[in-house]
C-alpha positions in Angstrom: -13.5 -32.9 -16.1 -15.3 -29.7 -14.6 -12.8 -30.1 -11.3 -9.9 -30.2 -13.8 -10.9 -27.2 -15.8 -11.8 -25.3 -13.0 -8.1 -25.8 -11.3 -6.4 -25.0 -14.4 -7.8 -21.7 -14.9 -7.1 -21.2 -10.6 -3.0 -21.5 -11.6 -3.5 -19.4 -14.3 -5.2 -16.3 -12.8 -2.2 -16.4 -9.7 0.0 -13.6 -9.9 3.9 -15.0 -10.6 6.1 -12.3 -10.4 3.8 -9.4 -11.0 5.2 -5.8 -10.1 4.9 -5.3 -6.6 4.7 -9.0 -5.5 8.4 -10.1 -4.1 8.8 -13.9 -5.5 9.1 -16.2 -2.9 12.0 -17.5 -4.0 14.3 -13.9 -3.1 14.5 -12.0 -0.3 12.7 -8.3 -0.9 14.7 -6.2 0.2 18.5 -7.1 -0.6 17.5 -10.3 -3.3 19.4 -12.5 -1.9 17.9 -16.3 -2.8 16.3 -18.1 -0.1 17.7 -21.5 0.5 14.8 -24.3 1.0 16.3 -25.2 4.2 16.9 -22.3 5.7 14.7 -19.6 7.9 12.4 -17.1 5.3 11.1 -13.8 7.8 8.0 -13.2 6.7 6.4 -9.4 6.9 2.9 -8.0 5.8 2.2 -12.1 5.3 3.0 -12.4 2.2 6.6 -10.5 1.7 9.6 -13.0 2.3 13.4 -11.7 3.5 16.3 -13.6 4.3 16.6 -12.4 7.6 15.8 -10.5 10.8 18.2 -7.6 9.8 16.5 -7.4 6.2 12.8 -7.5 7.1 13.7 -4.8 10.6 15.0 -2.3 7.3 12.0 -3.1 5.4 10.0 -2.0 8.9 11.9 1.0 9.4 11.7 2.5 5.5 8.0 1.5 5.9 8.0 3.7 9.4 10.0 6.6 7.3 7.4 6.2 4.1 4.3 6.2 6.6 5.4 9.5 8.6 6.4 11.4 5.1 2.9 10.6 3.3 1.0 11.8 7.3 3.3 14.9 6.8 1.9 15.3 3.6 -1.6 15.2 4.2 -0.9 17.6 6.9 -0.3 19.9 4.5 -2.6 19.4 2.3 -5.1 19.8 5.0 -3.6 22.7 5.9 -3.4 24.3 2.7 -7.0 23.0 2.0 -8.1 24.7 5.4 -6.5 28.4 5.0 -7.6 28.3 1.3 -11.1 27.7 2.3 -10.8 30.4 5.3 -9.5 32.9 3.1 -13.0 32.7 0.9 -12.2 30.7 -1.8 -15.1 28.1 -2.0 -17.6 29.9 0.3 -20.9 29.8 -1.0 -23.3 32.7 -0.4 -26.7 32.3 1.3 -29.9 34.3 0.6 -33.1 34.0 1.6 -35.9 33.5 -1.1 -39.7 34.3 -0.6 -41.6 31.6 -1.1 -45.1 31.6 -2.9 -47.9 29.9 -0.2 
């Protein structure tokens, strides 16, 4: 009974069609349904597309998306830098006599 119990609440807690997770049952990119006999291209493991053409898109958005957010943090750095150069943040030191 425990064994039984225990697998119910396994199929309950997987994710079906939660935001984020293509269904296995659709291409991610374009949505086109995936036949049972026919070729899925799999990408990041877990992400099915319908074929070579879709999942290479997928790749190159992914390349786009990746450079944009490194560009971004490029500047944040930078602007994080030339703030902190310019004295905003600097802490001031003194020295402080200490009783022996």
């Amino acid at each position: 009974m425990a064994a039984s119990l225990a697998c119910s609440f396994f199929f309950d807690a997987e994710p079906l069609g939660e935001h984020g997770m293509p269904a296995q049952d659709a291409c991610a990119l374009c949505t086109k349904q995936l036949a049972r006999d026919s070729d899925v291209f799999m990408y990041r493991g877990d992400t099915p597309f319908c074929s070579e053409d879709c999942r290479h898109e997928q790749m190159q958005l992914d390349a786009v998306y990746a450079r944009q957010a490194a560009k971004a943090a490029a500047r944040r750095q930078k602007q994080y830098s030339s703030g902190t150069a310019s004295g905003r943040g600097r802490r001031e030191s003194r020295e402080v006599p200490v009783a022996s």
